[in-house]
N, CA and C atoms as an extended XYZ file, in Angstrom:
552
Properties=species:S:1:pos:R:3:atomname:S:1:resname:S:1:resid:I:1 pbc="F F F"
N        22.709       44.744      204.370 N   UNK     1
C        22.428       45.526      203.180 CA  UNK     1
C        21.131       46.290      203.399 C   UNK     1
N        21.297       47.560      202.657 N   UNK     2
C        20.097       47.835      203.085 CA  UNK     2
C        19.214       48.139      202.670 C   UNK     2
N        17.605       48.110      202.306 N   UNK     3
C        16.053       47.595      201.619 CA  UNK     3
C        16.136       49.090      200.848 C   UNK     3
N        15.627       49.200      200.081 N   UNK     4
C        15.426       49.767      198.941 CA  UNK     4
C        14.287       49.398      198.452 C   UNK     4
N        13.279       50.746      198.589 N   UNK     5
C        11.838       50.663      197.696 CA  UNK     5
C        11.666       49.955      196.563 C   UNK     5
N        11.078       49.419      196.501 N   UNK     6
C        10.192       48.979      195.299 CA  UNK     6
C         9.463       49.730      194.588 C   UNK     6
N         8.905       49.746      193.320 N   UNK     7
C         8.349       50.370      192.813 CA  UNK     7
C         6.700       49.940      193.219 C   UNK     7
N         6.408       48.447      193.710 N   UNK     8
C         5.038       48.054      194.056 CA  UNK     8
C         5.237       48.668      195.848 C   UNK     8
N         6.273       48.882      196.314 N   UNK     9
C         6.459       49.768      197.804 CA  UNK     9
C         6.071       50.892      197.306 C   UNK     9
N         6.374       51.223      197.070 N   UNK    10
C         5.851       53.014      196.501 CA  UNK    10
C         4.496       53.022      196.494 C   UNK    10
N         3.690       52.401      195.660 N   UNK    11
C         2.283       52.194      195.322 CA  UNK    11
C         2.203       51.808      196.506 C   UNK    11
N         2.569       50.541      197.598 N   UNK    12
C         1.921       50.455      198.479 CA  UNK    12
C         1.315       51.912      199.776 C   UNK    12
N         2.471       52.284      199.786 N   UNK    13
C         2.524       53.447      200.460 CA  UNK    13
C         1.439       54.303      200.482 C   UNK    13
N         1.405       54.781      198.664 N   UNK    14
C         0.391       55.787      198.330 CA  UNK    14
C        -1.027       55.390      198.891 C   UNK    14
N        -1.229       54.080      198.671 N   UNK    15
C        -2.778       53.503      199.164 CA  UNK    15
C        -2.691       53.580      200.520 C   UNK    15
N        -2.352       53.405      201.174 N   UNK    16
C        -1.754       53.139      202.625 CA  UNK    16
C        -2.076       54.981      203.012 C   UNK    16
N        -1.669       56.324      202.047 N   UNK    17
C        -1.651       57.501      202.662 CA  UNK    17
C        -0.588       57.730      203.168 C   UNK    17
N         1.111       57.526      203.249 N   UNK    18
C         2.171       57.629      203.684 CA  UNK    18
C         2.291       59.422      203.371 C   UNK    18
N         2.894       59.953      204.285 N   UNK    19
C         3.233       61.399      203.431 CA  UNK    19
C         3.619       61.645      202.174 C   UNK    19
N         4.017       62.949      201.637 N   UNK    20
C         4.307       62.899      200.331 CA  UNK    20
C         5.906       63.063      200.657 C   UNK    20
N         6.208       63.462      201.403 N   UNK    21
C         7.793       63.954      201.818 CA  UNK    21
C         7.988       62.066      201.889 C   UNK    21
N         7.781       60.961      202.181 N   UNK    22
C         8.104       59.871      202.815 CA  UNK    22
C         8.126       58.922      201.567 C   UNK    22
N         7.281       59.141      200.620 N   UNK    23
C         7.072       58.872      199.249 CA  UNK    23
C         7.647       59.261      198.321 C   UNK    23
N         8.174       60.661      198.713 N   UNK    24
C         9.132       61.186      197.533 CA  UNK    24
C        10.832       60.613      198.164 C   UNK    24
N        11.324       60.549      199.247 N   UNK    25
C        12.251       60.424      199.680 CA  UNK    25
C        12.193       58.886      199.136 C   UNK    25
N        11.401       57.916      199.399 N   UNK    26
C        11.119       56.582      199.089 CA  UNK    26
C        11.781       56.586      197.323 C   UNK    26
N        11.379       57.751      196.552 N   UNK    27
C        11.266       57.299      194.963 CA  UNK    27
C        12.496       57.976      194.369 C   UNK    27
N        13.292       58.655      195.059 N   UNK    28
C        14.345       59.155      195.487 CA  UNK    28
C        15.598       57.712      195.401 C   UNK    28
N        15.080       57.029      195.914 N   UNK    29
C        15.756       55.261      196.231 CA  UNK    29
C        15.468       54.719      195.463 C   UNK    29
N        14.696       54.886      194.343 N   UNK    30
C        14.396       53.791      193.145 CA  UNK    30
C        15.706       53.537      192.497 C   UNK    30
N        16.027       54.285      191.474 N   UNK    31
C        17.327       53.959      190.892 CA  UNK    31
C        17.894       52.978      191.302 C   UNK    31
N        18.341       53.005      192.698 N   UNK    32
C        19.165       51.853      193.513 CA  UNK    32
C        18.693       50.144      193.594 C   UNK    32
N        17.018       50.672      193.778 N   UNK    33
C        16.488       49.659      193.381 CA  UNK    33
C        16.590       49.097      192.267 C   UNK    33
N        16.476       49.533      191.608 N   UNK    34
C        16.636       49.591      190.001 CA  UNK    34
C        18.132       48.409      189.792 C   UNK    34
N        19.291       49.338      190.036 N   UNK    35
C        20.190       48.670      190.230 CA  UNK    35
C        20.207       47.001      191.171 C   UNK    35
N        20.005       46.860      192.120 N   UNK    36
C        20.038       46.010      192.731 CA  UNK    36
C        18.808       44.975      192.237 C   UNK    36
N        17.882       45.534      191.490 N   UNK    37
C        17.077       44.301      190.571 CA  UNK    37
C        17.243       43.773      189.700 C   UNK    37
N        18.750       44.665      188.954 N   UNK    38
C        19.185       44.522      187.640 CA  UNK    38
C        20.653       43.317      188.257 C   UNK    38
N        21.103       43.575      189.025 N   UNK    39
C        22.136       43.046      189.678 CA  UNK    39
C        21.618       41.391      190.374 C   UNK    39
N        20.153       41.033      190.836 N   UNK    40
C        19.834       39.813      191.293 CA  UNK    40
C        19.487       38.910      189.906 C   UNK    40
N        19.020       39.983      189.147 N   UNK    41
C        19.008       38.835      187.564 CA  UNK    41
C        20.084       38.336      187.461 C   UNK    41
N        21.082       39.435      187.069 N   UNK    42
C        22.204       38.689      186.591 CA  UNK    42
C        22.895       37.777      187.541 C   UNK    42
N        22.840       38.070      188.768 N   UNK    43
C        23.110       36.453      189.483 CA  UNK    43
C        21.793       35.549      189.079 C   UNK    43
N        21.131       35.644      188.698 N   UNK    44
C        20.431       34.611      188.200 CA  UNK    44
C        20.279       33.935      187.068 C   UNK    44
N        20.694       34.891      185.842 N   UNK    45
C        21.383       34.474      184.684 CA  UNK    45
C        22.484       33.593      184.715 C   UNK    45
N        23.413       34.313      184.969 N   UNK    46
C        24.778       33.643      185.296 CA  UNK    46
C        25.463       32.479      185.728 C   UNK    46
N        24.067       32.266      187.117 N   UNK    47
C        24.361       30.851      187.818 CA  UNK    47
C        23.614       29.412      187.885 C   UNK    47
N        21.910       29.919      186.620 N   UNK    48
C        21.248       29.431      186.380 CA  UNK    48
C        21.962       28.266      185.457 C   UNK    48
N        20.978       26.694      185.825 N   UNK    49
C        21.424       25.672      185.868 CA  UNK    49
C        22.709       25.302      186.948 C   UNK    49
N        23.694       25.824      187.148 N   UNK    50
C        24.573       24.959      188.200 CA  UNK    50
C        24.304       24.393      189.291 C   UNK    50
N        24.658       22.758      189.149 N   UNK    51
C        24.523       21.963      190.151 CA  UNK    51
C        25.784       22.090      191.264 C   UNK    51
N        25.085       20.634      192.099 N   UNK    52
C        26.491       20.904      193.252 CA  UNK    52
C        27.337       19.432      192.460 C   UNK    52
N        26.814       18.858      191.333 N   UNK    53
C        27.898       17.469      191.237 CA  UNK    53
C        28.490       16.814      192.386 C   UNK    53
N        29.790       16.541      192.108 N   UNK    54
C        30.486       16.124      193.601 CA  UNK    54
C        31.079       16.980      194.070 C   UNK    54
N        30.688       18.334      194.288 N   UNK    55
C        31.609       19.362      195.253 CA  UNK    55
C        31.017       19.537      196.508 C   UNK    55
N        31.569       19.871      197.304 N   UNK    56
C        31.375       19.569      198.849 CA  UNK    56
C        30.377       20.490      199.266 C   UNK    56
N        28.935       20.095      200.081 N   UNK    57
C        28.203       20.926      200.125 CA  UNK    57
C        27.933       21.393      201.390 C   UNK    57
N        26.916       22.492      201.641 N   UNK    58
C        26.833       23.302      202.388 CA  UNK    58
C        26.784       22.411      204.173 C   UNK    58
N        25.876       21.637      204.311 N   UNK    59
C        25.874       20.504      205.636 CA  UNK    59
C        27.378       20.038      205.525 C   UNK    59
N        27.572       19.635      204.570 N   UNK    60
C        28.968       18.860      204.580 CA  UNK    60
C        30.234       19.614      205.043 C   UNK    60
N        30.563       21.006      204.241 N   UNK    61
C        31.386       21.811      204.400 CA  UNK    61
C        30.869       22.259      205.857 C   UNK    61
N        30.215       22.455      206.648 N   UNK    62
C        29.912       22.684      208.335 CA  UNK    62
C        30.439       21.474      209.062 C   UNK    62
N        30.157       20.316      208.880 N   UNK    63
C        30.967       19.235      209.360 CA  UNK    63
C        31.891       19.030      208.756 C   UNK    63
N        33.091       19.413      208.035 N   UNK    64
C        34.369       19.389      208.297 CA  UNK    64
C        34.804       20.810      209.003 C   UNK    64
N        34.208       21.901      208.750 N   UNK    65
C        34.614       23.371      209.941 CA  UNK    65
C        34.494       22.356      211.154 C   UNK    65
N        33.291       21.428      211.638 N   UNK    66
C        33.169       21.074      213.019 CA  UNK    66
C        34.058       19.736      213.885 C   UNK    66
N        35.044       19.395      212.385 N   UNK    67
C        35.848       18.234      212.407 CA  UNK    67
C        34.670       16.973      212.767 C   UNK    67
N        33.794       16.904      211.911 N   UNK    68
C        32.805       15.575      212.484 CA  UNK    68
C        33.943       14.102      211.749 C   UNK    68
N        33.410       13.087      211.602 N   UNK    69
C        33.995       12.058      211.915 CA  UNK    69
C        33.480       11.909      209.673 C   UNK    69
N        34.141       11.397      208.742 N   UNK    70
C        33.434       11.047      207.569 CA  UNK    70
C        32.426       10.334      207.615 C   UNK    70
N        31.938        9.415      208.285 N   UNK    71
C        30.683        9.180      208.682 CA  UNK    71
C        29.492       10.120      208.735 C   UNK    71
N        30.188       11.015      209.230 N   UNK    72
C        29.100       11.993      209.894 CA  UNK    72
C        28.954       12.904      208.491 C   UNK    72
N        30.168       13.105      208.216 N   UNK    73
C        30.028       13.847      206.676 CA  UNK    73
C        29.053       13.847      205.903 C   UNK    73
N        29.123       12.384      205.473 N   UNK    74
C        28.272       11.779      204.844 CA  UNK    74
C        26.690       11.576      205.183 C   UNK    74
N        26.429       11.772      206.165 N   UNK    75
C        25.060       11.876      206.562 CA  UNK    75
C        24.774       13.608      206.257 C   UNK    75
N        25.605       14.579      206.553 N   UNK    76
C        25.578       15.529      206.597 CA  UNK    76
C        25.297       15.756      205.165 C   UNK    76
N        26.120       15.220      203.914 N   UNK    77
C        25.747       15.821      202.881 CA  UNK    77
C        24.753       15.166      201.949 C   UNK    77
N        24.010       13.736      202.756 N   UNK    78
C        23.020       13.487      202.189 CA  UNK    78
C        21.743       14.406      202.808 C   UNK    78
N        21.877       15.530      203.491 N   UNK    79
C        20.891       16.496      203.603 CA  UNK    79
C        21.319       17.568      202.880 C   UNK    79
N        22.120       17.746      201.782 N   UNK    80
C        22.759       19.008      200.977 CA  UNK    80
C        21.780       18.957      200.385 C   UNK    80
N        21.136       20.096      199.756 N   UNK    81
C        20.747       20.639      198.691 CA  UNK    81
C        21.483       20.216      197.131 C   UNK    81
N        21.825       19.154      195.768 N   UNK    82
C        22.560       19.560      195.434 CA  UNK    82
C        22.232       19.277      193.466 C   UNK    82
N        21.232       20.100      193.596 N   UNK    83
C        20.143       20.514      192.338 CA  UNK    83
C        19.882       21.623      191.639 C   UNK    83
N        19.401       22.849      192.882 N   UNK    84
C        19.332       23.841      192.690 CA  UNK    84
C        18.985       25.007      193.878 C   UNK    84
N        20.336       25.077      193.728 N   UNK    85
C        20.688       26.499      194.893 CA  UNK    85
C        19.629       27.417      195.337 C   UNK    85
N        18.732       27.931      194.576 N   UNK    86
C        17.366       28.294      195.135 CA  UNK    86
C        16.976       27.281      196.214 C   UNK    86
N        17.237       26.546      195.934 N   UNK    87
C        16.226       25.689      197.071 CA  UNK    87
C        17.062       25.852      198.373 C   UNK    87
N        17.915       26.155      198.371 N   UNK    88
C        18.785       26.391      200.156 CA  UNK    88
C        18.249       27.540      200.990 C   UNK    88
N        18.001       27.340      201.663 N   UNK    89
C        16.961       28.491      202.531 CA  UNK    89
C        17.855       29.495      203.355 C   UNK    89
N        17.852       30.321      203.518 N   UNK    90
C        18.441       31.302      204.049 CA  UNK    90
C        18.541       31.351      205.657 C   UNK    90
N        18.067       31.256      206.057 N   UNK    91
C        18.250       30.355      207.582 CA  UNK    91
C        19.014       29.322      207.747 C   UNK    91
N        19.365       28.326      206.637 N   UNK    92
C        20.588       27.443      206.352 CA  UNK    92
C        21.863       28.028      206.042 C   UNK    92
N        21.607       29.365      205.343 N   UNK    93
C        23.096       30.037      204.762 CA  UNK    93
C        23.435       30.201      205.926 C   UNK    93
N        22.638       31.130      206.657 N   UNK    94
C        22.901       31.657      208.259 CA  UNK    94
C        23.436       31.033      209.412 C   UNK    94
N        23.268       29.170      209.518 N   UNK    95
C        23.204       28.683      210.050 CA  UNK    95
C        24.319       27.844      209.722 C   UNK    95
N        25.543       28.163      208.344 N   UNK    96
C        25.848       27.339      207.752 CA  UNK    96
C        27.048       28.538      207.371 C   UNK    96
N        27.169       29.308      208.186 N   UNK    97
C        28.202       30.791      207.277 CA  UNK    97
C        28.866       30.210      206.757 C   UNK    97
N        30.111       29.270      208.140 N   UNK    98
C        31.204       29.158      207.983 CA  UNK    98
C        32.005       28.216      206.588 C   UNK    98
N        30.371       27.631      206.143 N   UNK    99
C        30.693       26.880      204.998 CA  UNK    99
C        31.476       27.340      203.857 C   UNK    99
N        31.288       28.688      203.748 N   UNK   100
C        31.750       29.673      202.710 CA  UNK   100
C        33.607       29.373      202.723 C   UNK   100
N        34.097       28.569      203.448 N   UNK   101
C        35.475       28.593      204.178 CA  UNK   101
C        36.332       26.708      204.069 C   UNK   101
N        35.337       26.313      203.758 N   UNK   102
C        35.524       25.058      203.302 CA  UNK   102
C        35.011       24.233      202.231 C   UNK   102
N        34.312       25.195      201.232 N   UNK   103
C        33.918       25.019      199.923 CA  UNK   103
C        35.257       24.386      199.285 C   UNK   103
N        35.014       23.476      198.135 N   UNK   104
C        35.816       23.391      197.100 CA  UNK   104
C        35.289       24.046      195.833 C   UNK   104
N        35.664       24.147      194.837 N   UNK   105
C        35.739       24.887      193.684 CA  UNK   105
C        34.067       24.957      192.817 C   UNK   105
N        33.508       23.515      192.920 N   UNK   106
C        32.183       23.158      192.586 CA  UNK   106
C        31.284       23.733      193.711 C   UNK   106
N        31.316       23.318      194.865 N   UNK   107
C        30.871       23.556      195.682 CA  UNK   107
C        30.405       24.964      195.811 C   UNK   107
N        31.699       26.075      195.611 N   UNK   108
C        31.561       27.730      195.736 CA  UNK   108
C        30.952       28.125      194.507 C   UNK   108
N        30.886       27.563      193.501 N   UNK   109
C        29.932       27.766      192.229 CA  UNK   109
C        28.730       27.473      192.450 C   UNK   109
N        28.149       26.405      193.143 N   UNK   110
C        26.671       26.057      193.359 CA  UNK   110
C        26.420       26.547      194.604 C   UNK   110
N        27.017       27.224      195.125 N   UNK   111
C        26.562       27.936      196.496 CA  UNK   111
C        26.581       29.489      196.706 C   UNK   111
N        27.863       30.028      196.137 N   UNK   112
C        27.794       31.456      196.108 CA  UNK   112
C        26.493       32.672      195.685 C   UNK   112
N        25.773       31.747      194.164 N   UNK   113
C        25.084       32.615      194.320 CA  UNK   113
C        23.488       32.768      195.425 C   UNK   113
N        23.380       32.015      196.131 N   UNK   114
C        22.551       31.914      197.359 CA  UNK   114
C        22.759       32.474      198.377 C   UNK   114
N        24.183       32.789      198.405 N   UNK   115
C        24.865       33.777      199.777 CA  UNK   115
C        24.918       35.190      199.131 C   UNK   115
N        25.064       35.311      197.922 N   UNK   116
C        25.084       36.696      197.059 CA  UNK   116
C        23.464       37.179      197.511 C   UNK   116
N        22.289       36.780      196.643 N   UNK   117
C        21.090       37.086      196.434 CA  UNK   117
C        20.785       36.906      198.275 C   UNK   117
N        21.217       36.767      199.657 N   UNK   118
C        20.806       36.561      200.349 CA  UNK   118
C        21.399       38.033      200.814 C   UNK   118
N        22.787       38.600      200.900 N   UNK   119
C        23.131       39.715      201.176 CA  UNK   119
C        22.562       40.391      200.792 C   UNK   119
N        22.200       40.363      199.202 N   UNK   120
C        21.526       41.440      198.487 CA  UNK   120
C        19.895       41.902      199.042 C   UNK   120
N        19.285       40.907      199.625 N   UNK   121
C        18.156       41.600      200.084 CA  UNK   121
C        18.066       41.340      201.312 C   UNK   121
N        19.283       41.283      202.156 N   UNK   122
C        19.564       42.292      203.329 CA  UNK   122
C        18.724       40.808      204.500 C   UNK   122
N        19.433       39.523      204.015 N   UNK   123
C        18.444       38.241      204.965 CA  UNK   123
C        20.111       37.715      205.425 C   UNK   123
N        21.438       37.727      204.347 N   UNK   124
C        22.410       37.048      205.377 CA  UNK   124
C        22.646       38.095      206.194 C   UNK   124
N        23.342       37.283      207.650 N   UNK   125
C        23.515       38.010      208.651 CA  UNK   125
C        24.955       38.196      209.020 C   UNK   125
N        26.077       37.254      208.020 N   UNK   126
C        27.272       37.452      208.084 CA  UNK   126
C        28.255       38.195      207.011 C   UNK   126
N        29.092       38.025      207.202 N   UNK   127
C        30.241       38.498      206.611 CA  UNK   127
C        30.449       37.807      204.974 C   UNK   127
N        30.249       38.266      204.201 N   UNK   128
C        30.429       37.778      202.708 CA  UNK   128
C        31.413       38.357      201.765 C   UNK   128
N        31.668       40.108      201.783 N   UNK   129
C        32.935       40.386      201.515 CA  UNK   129
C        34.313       40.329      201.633 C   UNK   129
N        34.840       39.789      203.007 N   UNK   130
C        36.087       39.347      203.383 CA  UNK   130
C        35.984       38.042      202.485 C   UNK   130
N        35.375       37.726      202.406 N   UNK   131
C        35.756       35.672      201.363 CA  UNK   131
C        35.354       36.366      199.833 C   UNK   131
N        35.081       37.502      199.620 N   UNK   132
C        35.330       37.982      197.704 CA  UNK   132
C        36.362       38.432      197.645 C   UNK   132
N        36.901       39.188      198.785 N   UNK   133
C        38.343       40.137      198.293 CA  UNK   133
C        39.288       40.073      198.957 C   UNK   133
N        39.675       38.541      200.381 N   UNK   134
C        40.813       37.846      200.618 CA  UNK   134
C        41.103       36.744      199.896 C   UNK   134
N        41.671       36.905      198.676 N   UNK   135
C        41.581       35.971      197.593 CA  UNK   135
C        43.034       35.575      197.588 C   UNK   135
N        43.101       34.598      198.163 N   UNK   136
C        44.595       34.298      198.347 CA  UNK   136
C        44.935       33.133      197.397 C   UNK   136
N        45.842       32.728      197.257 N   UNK   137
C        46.056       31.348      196.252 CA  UNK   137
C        45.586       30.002      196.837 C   UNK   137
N        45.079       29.866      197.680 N   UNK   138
C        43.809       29.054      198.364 CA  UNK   138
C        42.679       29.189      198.039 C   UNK   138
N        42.616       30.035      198.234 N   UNK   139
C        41.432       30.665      198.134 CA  UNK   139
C        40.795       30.909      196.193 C   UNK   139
N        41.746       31.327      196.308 N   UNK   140
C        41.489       31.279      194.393 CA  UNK   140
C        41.307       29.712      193.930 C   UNK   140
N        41.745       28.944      194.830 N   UNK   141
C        41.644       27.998      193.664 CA  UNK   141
C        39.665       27.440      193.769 C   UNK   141
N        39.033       28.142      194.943 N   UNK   142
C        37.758       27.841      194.971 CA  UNK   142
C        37.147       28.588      193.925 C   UNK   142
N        37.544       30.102      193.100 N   UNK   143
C        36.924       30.800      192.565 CA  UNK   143
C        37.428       29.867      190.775 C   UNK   143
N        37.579       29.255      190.558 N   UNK   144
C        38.780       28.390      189.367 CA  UNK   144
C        38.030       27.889      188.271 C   UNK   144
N        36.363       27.585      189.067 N   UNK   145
C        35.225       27.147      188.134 CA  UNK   145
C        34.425       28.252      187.635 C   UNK   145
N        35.049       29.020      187.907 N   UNK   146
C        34.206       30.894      187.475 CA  UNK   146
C        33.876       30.856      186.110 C   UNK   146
N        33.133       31.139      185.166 N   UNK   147
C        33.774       31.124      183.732 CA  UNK   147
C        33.105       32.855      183.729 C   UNK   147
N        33.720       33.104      182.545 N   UNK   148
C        33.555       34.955      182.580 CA  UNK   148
C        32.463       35.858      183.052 C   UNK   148
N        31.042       35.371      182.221 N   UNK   149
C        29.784       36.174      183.380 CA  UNK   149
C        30.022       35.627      184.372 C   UNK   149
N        30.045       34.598      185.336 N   UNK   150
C        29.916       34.706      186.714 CA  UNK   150
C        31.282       35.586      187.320 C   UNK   150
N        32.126       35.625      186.718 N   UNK   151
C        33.312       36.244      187.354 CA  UNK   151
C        32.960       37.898      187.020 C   UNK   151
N        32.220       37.829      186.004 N   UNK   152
C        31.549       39.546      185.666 CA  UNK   152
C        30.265       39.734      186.659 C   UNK   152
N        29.501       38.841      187.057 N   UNK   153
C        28.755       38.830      188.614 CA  UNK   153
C        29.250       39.235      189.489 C   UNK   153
N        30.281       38.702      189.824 N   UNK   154
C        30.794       39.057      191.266 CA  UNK   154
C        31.854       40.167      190.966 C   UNK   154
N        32.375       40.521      189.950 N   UNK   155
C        32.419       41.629      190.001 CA  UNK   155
C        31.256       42.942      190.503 C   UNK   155
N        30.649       42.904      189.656 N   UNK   156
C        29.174       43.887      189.547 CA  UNK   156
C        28.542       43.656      191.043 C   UNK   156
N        28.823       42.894      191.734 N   UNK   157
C        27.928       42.459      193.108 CA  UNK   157
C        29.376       43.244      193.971 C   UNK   157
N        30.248       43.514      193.591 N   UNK   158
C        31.426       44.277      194.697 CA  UNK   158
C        31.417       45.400      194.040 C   UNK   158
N        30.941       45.742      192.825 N   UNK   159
C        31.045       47.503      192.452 CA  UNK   159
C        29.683       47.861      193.043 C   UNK   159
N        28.962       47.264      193.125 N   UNK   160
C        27.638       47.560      194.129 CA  UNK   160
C        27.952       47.976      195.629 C   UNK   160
N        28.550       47.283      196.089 N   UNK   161
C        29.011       47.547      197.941 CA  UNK   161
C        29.807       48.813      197.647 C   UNK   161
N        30.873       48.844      196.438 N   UNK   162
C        30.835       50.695      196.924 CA  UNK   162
C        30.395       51.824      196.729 C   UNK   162
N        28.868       51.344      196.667 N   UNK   163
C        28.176       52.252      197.070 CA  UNK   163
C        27.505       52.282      198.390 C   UNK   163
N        27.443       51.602      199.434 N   UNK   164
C        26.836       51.021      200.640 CA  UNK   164
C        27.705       51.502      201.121 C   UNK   164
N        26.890       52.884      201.905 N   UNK   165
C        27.332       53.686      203.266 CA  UNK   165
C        28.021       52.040      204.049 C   UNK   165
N        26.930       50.938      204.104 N   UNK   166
C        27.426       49.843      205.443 CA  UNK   166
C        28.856       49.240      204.971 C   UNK   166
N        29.331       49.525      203.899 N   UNK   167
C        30.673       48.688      203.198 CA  UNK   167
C        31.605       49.615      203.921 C   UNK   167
N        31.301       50.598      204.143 N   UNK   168
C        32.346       51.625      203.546 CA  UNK   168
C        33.750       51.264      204.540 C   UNK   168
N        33.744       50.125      205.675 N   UNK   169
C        35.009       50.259      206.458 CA  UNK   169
C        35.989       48.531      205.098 C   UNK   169
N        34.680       48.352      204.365 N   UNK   170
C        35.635       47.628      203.531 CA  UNK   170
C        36.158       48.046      202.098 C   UNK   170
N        35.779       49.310      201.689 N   UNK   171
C        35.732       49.598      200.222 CA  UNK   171
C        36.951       49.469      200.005 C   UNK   171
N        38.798       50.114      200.946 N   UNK   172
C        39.691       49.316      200.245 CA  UNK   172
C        40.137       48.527      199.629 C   UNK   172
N        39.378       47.383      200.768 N   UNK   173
C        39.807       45.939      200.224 CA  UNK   173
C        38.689       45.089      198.921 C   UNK   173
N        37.169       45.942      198.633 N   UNK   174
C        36.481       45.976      197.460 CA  UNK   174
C        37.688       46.417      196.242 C   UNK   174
N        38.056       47.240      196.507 N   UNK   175
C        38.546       48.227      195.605 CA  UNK   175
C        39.955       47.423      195.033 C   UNK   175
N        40.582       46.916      195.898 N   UNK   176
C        42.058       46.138      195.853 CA  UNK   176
C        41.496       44.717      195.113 C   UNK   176
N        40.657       44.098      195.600 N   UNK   177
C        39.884       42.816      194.917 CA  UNK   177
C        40.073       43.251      192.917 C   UNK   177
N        39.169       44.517      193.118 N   UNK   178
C        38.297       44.896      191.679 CA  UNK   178
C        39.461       45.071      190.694 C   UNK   178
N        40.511       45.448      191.089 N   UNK   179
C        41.667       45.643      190.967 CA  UNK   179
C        42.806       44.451      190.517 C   UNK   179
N        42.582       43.415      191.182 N   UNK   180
C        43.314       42.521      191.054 CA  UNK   180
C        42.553       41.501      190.619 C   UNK   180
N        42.239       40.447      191.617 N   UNK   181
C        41.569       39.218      191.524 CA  UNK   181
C        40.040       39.064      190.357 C   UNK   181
N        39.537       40.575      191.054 N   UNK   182
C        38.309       39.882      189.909 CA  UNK   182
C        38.531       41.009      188.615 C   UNK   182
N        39.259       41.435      188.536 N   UNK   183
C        39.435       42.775      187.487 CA  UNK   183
C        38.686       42.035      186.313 C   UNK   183
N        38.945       42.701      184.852 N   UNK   184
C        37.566       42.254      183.777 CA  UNK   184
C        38.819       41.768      182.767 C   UNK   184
């Protein structure tokens, strides 16, 4: 994803002496900013308070992708995060993609929005739109704990990507999602 000025970037700039052409092109990008600050609240509204309860968490869901032994599971998900999703570090999402793929239903509720707000300021390093808009009847049944704002989140977080020149070899399948699965 890609960085978008700030309005305290802007100011930094000016002190700093950046050109005026580099500053105006910079404030030029606000709006977007704008948008995409208005867009990390509401994943933060939305998903604020959800725990992980007993849904399968991020260590855990990596050791069953890695077929570990339930033993191992279990060690694995007594290092989960499973309080508050802020606290999962982004070097763990990274380190942990494939988890996105063996979530259960709780699990993709207390985890999604950490992989959302991590795309959004351009720190995950994988693939997050193919698992919003291959929503298959498997797959749906992880999205099942949605209740309407969060399902109006992830909407608003895929009408965002089509605007991202970097989406653009996925905007069909944005577009087919917005359409179907997460329509309003």
């Amino acid at each position: 994803m890609k960085k978008y000025p700030s309005p305290s970037d802007i100011q930094e700039m000016r002190k700093k002496g950046y050109d005026p052409i580099t500053i105006e092109e910079a404030e030029e990008l606000l709006p977007r900013w704008q948008q995409l600050d208005q867009l990390r609240q509401k994943i933060e509204r939305a998903f604020a308070g959800v725990t992980l309860q007993q849904g399968i968490g991020l260590y855990e869901a990596q050791g069953i992708d890695d077929y570990v032994s339930q033993a191992e599971c279990l060690a694995y998900r007594a290092k989960d995060e499973k309080l508050n999703w802020h606290n999962i570090s982004v070097d763990a999402l990274n380190r942990c993609n494939s988890s996105l793929s063996f979530f259960d239903a709780q699990g993709m509720l207390f985890h999604l929005p950490a992989f959302l707000l991590a795309s959004l300021n351009g720190d995950y390093l994988h693939e997050l739109t193919f698992k919003l808009t291959h929503v298959s009847d498997c797959t749906e049944k992880k999205f099942n704990l949605f209740n309407a704002d969060q399902r109006s989140t992830v909407r608003s977080y895929l009408l965002f990507l089509l605007d991202e020149p970097d989406e653009a070899l996925h905007y069909s399948d944005i577009r087919y999602a917005l359409e179907h699965y997460w329509k309003e």
